[in-house]
C-alpha positions as CSV (number, residue, x, y, z in Angstrom):
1,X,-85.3,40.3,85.8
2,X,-84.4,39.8,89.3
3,X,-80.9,38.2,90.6
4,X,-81.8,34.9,92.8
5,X,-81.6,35.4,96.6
6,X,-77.7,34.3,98.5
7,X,-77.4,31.0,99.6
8,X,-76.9,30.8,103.3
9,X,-73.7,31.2,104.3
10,X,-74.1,29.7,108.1
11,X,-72.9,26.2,107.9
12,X,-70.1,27.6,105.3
13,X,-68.9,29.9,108.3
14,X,-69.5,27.0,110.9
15,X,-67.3,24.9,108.8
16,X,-64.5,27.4,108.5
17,X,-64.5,28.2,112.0
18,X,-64.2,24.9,112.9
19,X,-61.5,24.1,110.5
20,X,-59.2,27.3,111.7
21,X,-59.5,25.8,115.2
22,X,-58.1,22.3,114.8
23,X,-54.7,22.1,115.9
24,X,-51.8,23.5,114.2
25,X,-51.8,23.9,110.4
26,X,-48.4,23.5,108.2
27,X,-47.6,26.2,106.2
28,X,-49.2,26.5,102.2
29,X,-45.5,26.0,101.0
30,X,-45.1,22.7,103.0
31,X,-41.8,24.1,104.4
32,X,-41.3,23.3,108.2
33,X,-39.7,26.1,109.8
34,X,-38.4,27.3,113.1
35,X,-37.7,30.1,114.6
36,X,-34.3,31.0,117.2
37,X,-33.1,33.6,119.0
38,X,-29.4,33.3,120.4
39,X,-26.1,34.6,120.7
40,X,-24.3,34.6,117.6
41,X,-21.7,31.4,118.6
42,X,-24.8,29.3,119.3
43,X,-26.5,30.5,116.3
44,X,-23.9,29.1,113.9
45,X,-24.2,26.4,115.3
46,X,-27.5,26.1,115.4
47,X,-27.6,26.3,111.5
48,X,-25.2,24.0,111.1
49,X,-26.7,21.2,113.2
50,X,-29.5,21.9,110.8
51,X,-27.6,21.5,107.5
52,X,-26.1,18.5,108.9
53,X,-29.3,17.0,109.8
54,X,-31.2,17.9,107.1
55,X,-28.9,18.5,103.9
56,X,-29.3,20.9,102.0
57,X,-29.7,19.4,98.4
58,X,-32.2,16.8,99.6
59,X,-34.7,19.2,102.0
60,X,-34.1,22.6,100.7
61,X,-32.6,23.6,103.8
62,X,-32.5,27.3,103.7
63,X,-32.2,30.4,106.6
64,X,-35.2,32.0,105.4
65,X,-34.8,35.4,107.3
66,X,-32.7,36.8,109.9
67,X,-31.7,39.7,111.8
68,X,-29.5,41.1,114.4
69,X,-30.4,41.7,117.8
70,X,-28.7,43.8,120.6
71,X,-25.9,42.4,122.6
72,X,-24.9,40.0,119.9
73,X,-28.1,38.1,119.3
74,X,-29.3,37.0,116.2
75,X,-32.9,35.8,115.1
76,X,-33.6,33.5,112.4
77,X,-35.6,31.0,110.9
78,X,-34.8,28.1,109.9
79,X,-36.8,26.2,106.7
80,X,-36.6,22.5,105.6
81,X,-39.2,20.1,103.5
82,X,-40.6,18.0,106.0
83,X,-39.1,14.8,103.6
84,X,-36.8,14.2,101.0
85,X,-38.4,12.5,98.5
């Protein structure tokens, strides 16, 4: 018994392409995030503009990651639901 021949796969990977290459796509979480680097003071307060913008019970405001540069800089990311409902 023979196994059937593959479909074609060309207007699958046309498709695909095409997809990848419109515009910006959110994440698969549907967090909205942003990334900083600054100096430690503005950092702080950075974070806090965002957690009183966005609070924290309502958007799962959250730094996600963050890390320490040289000369007192920190990196981080910011995350937030893009709504609060």
């Amino acid at each position: 018994m023979r196994t059937p021949p593959r479909p074609p796969l060309e207007g699958l990977k046309k498709r695909l392409d095409r997809h990848r290459s419109e515009g910006e796509r959110l994440p698969r979480d549907g967090f909205l995030r942003e990334t900083y680097i600054l100096p430690r003071d503005d950092a702080r307060a950075k974070a806090r503009e965002w957690f009183d913008r966005w609070p924290k019970q309502a958007y799962w405001t959250a730094i996600e990651s963050w890390c320490e540069r040289p000369e007192d800089v920190i990196e981080f990311t910011m995350r937030r639901l893009p709504t609060a409902d």
